[in-house]
C-alpha positions in Angstrom: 89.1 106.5 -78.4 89.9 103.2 -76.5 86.2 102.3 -77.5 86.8 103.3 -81.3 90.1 101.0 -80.8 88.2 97.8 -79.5 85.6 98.2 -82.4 88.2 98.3 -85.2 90.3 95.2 -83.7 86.7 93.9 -84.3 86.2 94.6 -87.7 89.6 93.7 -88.6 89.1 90.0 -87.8 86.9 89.8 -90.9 88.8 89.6 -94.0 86.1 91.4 -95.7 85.9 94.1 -93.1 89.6 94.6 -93.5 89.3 94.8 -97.2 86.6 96.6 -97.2 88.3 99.6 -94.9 91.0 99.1 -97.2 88.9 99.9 -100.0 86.7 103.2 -98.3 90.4 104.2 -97.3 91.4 104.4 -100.6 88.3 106.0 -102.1 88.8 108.8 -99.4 92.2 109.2 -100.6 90.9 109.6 -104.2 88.0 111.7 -103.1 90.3 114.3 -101.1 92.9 114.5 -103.9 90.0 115.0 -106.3 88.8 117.5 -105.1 91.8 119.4 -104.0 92.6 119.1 -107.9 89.0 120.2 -108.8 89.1 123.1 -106.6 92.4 124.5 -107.2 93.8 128.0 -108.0 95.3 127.3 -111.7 91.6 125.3 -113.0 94.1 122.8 -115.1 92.3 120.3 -116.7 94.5 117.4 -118.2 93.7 115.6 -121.0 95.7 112.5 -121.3 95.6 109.0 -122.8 94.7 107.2 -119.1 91.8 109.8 -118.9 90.3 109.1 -122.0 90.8 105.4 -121.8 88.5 105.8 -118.6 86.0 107.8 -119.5 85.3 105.8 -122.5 85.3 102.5 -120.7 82.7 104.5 -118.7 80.7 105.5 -120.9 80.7 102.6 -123.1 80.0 100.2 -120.1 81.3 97.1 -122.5 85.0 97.9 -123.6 87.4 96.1 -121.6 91.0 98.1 -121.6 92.5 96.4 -124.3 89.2 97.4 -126.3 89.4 100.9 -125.0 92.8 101.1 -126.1 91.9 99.8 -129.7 89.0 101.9 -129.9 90.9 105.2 -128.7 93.9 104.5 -131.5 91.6 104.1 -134.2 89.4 106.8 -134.4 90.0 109.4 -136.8 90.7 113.2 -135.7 87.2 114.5 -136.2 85.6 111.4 -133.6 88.7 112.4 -130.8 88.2 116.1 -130.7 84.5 115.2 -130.3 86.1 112.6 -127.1 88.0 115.4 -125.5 85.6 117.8 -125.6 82.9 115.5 -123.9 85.7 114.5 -121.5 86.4 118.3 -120.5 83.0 119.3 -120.2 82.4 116.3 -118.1 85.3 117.4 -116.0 83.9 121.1 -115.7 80.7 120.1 -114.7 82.0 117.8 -112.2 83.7 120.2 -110.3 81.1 122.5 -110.5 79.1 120.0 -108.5 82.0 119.7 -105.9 82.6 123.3 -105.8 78.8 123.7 -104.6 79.4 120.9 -102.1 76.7 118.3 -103.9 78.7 115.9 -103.1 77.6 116.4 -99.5 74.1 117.9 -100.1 72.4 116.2 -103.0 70.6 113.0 -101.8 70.6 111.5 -105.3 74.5 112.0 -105.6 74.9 110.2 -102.0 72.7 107.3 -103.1 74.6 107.0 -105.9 77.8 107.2 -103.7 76.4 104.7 -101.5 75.0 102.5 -104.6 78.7 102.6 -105.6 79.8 100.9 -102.1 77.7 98.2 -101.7 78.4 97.0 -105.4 81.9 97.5 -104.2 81.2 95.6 -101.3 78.8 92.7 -103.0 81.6 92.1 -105.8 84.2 91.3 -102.8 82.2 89.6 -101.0 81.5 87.1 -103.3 85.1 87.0 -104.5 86.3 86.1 -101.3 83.2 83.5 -100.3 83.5 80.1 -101.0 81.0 77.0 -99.9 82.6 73.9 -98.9 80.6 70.3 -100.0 79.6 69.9 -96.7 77.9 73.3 -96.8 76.5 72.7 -100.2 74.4 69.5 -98.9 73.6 71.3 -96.0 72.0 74.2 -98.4 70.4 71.7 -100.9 68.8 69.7 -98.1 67.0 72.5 -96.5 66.3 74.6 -100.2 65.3 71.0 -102.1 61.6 72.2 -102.5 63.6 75.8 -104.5 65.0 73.2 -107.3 62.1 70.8 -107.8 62.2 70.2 -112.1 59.0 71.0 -113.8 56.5 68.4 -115.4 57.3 68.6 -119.4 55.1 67.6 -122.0 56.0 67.0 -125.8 53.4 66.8 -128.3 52.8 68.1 -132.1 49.3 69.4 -133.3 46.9 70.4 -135.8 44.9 73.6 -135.6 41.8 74.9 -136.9 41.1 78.2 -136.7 38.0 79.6 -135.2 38.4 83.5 -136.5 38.6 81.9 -139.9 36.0 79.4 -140.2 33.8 80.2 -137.3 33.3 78.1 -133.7 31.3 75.5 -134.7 32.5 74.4 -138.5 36.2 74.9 -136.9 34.9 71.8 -134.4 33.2 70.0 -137.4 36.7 70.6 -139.7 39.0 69.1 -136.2 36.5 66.2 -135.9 37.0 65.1 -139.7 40.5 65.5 -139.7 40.9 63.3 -136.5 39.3 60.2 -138.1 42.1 60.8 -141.4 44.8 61.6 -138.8 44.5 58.2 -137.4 43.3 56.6 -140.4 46.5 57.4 -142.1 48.6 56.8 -139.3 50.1 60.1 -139.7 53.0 60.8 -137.7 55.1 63.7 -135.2 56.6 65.1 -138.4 54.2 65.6 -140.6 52.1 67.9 -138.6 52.6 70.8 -140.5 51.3 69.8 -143.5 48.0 69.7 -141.9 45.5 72.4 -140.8 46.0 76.2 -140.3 48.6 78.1 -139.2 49.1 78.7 -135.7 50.1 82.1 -133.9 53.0 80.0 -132.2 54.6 76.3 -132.6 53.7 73.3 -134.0 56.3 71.1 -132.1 56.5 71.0 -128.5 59.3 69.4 -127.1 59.7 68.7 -123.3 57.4 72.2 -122.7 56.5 73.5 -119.0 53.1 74.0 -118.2 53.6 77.9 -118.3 55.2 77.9 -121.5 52.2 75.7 -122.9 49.7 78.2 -121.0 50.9 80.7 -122.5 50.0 79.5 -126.1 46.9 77.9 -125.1 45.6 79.2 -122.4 45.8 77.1 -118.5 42.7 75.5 -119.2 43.8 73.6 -122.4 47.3 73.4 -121.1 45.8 71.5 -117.9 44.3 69.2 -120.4 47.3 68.6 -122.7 49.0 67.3 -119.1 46.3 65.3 -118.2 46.8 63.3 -121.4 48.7 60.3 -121.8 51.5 59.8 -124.4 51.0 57.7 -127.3 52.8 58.1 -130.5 50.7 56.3 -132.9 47.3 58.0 -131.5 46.1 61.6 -132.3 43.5 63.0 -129.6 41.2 65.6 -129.3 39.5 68.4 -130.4 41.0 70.7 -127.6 39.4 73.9 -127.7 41.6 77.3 -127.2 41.1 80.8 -127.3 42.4 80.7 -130.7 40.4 77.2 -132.0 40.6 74.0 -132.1 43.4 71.3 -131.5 44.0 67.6 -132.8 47.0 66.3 -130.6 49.6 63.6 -130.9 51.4 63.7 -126.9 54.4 61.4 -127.5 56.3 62.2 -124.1 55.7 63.6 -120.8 57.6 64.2 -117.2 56.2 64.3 -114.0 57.4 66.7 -111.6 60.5 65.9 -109.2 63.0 66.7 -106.9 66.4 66.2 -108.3 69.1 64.7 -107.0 72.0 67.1 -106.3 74.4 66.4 -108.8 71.9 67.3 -111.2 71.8 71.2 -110.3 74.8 71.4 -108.4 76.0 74.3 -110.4 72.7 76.5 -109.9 72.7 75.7 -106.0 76.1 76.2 -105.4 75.9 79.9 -107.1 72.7 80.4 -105.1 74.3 79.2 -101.7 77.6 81.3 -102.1 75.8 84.6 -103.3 73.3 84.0 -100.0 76.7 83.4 -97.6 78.3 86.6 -99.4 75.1 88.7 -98.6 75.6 87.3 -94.8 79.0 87.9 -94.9 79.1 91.9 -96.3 76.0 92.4 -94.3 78.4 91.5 -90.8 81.2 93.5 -92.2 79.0 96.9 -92.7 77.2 95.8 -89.3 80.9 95.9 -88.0 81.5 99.1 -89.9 78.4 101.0 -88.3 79.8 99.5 -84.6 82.8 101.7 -84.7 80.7 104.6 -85.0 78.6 106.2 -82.4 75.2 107.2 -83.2 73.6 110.3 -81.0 69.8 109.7 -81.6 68.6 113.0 -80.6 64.6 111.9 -81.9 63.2 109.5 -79.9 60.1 109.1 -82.2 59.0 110.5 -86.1 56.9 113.6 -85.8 53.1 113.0 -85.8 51.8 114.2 -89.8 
């Protein structure tokens, strides 16, 4: 007992612990009055407005209790019989389960309960977590590699396709076209009113090698970065898996790492959910101190 004492002084100098004893407190509470209700002599079940509210809000996963509410006052008579019956059934079932002690015996019903805890426990964690600036540098300076900004590219083409006109007279078509492309001076906008249509865009604006991959395929996407921008010159052919490309590339970014202000608000939620995950796993680690485990298997069994 004195040991068991020591351990929850422990736990209690978390603020999380102590909420989160707080919080398994009050589920036990619920869980014992629960089932004394499910398991008693008159089998009342009571079907009132607070009940319904919650089992649609459950159900519904997306009404918030001023929704509920609405939702619950307008339906018509039909639609709210329908409501209480799934809500006794429910109900009945429920206790059922309890009655047969699943609660205690079904492992899919205790992962759930568990499941149930740690979301518990995440959601408070991360309520109650908060990085100072300090921290926040701290984080940045040893994660900067985790926020590096892609290399962008942003060209406009013209495509000829090789299903439609073969391999070889596609190249032939791209080639001619270059030489009145350039000829003509056409420019960024008027793209489209050249060539076939393509599966997928005809604009790319400030587009990550993966997105342009997976268009063209990494081996024309490769190429398309290796080009340099020049609005008033159209390139290629660029072959695809689809045909072939004439290209006018009139921006591109290399690759960086950014300063901090510039993705302060994505670090900052990174760093505080990875101090909350520290921070609930110490308060369960507290939670399993007070508890003594009798390991009466010193090894697995052998298959």
């Amino acid at each position: 007992m004195r040991a068991f004492g020591t351990n929850m002084r422990k736990v209690l100098k978390d603020p999380l612990a102590h909420f989160l004893v707080l919080g398994l407190g009050l589920f036990a509470v619920f869980a014992w009055v629960s089932k004394d209700d499910a398991s008693g002599d008159d089998g009342v079940i009571v079907v009132d407005r607070a009940a319904l509210l919650s089992h649609i809000q459950y159900h519904a996963r997306a009404f918030s209790p001023e929704a509920a509410s609405a939702h619950l006052d307008g339906m018509p008579e039909s639609e709210l019989e329908r409501l209480v019956d799934a809500y006794v059934r429910e109900q009945v079932l429920y206790r059922e389960a309890l009655a047969l002690g699943m609660d205690r015996t079904d492992h899919v019903i205790k992962h759930r309960l568990v499941q149930s805890i740690e979301f518990i426990t995440d959601d408070l964690a991360l309520r109650t977590t908060e990085v100072s600036d300090e921290d926040l540098e701290t984080y940045f300076s040893a994660n900067r590699e985790r926020y590096r900004i892609e290399p962008t590219v942003t060209f406009t083409h013209v495509f000829f396709n090789s299903e439609r006109h073969g391999r070889e007279e596609t190249r032939v078509l791209a080639q001619k076209k270059l030489a009145e492309l350039n000829r003509d001076g056409v420019p960024f906008t008027d793209a489209p009113g050249h060539g076939d249509r393509f599966l997928y865009l005809v604009n790319y604006v400030e587009r990550t090698p993966d997105l342009v991959a997976s268009h063209f395929g990494r081996e024309m996407a490769d190429a398309v970065f290796a080009l340099a921008p020049d609005a008033a010159r159209w390139v290629g052919p660029l072959e695809s898996r689809y045909g072939h490309h004439l290209l006018l590339v009139t921006g591109r970014t290399e690759e960086r790492a950014p300063e901090l202000a510039e993705v302060e608000a994505r670090v900052r939620a990174d760093a505080e959910r990875e101090a909350a995950e520290k921070r609930r796993d110490s308060a369960i680690q507290a939670l399993i101190d007070t508890y003594e485990v009798r390991r009466e298997v010193d090894r697995l069994p052998s298959g």
